[in-house]
C-alpha positions in Angstrom: -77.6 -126.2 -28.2 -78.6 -127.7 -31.9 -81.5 -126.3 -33.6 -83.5 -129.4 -33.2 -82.5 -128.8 -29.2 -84.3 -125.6 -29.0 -87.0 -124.9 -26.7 -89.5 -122.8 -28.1 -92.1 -120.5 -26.4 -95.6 -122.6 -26.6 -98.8 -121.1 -25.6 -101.3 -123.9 -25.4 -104.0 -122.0 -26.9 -106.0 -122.3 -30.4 -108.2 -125.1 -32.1 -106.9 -128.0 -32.7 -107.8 -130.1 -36.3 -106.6 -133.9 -36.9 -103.9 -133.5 -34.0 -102.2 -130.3 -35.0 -102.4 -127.0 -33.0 -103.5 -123.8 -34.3 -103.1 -120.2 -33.7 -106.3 -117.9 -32.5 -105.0 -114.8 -33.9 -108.8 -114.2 -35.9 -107.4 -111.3 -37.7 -104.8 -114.0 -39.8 -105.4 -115.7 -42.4 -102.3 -117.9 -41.9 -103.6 -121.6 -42.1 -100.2 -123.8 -40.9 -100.0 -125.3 -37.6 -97.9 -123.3 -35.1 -97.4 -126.8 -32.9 -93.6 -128.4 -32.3 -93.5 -130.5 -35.7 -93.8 -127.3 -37.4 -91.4 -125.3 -36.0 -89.1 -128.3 -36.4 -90.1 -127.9 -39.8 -89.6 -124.3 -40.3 -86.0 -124.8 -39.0 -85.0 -127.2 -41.5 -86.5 -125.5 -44.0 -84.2 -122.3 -43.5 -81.5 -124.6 -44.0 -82.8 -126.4 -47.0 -83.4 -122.4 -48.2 -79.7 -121.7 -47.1 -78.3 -124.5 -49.3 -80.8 -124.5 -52.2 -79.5 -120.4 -52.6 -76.1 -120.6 -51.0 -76.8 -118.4 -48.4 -79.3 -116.6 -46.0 -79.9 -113.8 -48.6 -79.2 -112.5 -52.5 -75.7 -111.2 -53.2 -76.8 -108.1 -54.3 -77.5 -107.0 -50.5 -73.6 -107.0 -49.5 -73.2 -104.0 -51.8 -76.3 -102.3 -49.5 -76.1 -103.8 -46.0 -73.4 -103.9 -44.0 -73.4 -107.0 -41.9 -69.8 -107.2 -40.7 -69.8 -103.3 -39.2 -73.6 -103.3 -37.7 -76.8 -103.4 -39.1 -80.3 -103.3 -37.8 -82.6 -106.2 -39.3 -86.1 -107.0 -38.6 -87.5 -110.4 -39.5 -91.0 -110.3 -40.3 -92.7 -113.5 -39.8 -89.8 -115.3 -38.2 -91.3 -118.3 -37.0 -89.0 -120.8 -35.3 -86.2 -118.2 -35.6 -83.6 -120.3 -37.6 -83.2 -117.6 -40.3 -82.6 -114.8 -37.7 -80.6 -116.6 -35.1 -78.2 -118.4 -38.0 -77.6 -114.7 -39.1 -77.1 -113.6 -35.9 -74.5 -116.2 -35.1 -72.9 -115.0 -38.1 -72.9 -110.9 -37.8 -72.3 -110.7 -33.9 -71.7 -106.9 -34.6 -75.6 -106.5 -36.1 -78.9 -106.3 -34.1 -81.5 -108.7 -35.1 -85.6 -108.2 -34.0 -88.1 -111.0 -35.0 -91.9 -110.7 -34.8 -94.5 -113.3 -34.9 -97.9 -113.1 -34.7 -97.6 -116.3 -32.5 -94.9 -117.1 -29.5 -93.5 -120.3 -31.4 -89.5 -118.9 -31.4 -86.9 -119.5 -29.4 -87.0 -118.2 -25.7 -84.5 -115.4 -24.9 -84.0 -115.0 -28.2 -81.9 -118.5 -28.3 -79.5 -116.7 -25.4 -77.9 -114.6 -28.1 -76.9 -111.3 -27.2 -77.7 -109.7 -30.6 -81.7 -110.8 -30.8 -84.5 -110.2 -29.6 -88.3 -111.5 -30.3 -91.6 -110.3 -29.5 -95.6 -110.6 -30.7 -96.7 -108.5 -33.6 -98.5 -108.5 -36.0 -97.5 -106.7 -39.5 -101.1 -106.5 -40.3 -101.6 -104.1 -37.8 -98.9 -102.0 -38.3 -95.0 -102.9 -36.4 -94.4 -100.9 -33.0 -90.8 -99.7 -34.6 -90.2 -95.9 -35.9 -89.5 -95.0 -39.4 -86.5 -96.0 -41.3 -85.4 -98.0 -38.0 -84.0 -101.1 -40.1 -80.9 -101.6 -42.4 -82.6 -104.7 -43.5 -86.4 -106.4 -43.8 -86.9 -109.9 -44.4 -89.8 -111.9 -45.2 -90.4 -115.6 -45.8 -93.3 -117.7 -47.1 -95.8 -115.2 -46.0 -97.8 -116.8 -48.8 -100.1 -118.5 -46.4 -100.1 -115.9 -44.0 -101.2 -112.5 -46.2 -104.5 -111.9 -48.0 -104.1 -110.9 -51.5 -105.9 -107.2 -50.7 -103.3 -107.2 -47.8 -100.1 -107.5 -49.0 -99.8 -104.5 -50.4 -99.6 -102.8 -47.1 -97.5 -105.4 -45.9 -95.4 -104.4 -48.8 -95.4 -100.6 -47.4 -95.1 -101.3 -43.9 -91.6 -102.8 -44.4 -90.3 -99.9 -46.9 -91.5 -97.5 -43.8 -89.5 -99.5 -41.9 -86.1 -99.9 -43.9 -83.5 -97.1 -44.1 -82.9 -94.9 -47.3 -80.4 -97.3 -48.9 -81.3 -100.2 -46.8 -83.1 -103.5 -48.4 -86.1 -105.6 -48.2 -86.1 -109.3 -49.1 -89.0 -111.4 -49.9 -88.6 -115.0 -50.1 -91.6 -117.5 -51.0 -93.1 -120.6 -52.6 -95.0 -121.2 -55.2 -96.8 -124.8 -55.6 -96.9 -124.7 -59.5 -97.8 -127.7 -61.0 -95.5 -130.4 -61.9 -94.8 -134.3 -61.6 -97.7 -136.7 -62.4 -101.2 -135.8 -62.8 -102.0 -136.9 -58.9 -98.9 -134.6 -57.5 -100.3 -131.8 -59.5 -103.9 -132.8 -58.2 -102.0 -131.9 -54.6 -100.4 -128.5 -55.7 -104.0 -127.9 -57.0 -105.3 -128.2 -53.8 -102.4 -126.5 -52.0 -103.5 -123.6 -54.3 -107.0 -124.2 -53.8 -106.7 -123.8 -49.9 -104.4 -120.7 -50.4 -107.4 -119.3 -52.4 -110.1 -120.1 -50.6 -108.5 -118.2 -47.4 -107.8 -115.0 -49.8 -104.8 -115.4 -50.4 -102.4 -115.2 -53.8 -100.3 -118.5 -54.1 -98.3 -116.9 -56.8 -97.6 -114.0 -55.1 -93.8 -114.5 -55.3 -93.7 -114.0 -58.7 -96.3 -111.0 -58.5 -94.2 -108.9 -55.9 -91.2 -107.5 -58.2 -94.4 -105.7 -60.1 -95.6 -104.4 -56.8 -92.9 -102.6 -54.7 -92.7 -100.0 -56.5 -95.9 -98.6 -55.6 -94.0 -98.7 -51.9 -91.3 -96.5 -53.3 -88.6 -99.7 -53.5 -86.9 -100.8 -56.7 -86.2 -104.2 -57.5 -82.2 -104.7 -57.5 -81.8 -108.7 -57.7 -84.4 -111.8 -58.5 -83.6 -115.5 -58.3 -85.8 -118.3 -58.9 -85.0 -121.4 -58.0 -86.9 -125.3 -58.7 -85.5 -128.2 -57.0 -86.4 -131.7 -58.9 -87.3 -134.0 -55.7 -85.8 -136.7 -58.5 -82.3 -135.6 -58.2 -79.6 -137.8 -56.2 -77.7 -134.4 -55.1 -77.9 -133.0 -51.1 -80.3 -130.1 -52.3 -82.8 -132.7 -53.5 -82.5 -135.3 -51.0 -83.0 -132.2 -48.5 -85.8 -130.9 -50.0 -87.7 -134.2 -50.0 -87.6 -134.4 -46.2 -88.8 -130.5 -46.3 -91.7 -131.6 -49.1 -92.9 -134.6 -47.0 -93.0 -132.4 -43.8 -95.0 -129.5 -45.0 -97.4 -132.0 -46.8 -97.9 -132.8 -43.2 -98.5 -129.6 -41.9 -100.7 -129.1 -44.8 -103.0 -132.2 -44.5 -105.6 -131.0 -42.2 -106.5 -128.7 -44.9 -105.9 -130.3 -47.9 -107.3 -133.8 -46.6 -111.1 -132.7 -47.6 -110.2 -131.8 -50.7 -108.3 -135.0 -51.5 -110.5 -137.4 -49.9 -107.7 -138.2 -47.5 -108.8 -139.2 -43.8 -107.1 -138.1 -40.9 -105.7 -141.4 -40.1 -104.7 -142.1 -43.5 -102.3 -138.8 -43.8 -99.0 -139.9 -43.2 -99.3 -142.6 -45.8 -100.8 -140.1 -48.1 -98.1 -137.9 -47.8 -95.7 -141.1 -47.9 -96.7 -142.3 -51.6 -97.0 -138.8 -52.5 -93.3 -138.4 -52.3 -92.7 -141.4 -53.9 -94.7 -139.9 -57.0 -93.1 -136.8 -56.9 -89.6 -138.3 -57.0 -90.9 -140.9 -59.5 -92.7 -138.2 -61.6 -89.8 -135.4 -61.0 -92.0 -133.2 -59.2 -90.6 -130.4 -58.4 -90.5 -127.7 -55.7 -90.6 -123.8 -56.2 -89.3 -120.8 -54.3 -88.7 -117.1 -55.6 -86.5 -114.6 -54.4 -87.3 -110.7 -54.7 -84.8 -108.2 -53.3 -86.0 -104.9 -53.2 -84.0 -101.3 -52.5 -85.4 -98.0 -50.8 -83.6 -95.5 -52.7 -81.7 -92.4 -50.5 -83.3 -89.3 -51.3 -80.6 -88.1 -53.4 -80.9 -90.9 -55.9 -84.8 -90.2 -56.4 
């Protein structure tokens, strides 16, 4: 079964604003829509991630995490489950969890053996003993975590990797760039970020903060893909841009006097002025260590 095949788990509650479905979870702060489109979204944008990094995670982890023999990994925030499942595919010998705070992955865990999904949130605290994971991953938690939250996020998953194991944070930044209306649209992205507490620069902020969670940095990457390029990445990443505009819209709409009807054009000549303008788009990459107690 393709990834665009997969049938997700689908509750049918939560609000629902300009024709997209949200979660109820009052506790969150995440603001994307948790409906079909945006899982469809999530999945390619794993792969877009994938390709734009040339692979599911920084090379630095292969000298920590052994994959091949067995590992135990935990995704945190796994959404549609591409990231987890793809991994999972490729380390059959590894154990993979993922926890959402909403049931939007895969059922049965995409009928692989090695996976397993449930609800939780990482807000609350993870239902998983100490030191139970070789590996942590996080992904554009950015508009999911408050800005006083995130450094118990942070905490929670070095409580939850192994001495010697690693955590990995990946996330996006909407820094400005392209023509003065694109950057009037990051603006707003980082407006709405704000205005739900959150830090939309957080990615660049969280090698300064895992320390205070007893991790050390060992490996940072930061990547910007010009929508204007004629390359796969690019052309990729356009179709990723467009399609979180769209998830985004319902928010953003009131700031940019955009009516509901009138998103998808919106987000259609938006595009076009980003690739025009060589907007581009901006993800960072933190990998973090627990040291074993002998190194400390």
């Amino acid at each position: 079964m393709s990834d665009a095949e997969q049938t997700y788990v689908q509750d049918t509650e939560g609000p629902v604003v300009a024709g997209r479905r949200y979660h109820n979870v009052t506790s969150s702060s995440y603001w994307l829509p948790k409906d079909e489109d945006e899982q469809l979204r999530l999945t390619g944008a794993h792969f877009a991630t994938k390709e734009l990094f040339g692979g599911n995670y920084l090379s630095k982890t292969d000298d920590h995490v052994r994959f091949e023999q067995g590992a135990q990994v935990l995704d945190i925030g796994c959404g549609s489950g591409a990231w987890i499942m793809d991994m999972a595919t490729a380390y059959p010998n590894s154990t993979f969890v993922g926890v959402d705070i909403a049931e939007v992955y895969p059922e049965k865990g995409g009928e692989l053996p090695n996976v397993t999904f449930q609800l939780a949130n990482v807000l609350e605290g993870l239902p998983f003993k100490d030191a139970s994971f070789h590996f942590v991953h996080l992904r554009v938690l950015v508009a999911a975590v408050r800005k006083e939250e995130w450094p118990n996020v942070i905490k929670e998953a070095a409580r939850l990797v192994k001495p010697g194991g690693c955590v990995h944070f990946n996330e996006f930044e909407p820094r400005e760039s392209g023509s003065e209306s694109c950057k009037r649209v990051l603006r707003a992205v980082t407006t709405v970020m704000e205005r739900h507490g959150q830090e939309p620069f957080i990615g660049t902020k969280l090698a300064s903060m895992v320390g205070a969670a007893g991790l050390e940095v060992i490996q940072k990457d930061d990547r910007a893909v010009d929508l204007a390029n004629n390359d796969s990445v690019s052309k990729t990443w356009r179709w990723i841009w467009a399609r979180s505009c769209n998830s985004m819209m319902p928010m953003l709409g009131p700031l940019l006097q955009v009516k509901d009807d009138d998103h998808n054009s919106f987000v259609e000549h938006h595009l076009e002025d980003m690739v025009e303008s060589h907007g581009r788009v901006h993800i960072k990459v933190t990998l973090a260590r627990k040291p074993k107690e002998e190194e400390k």
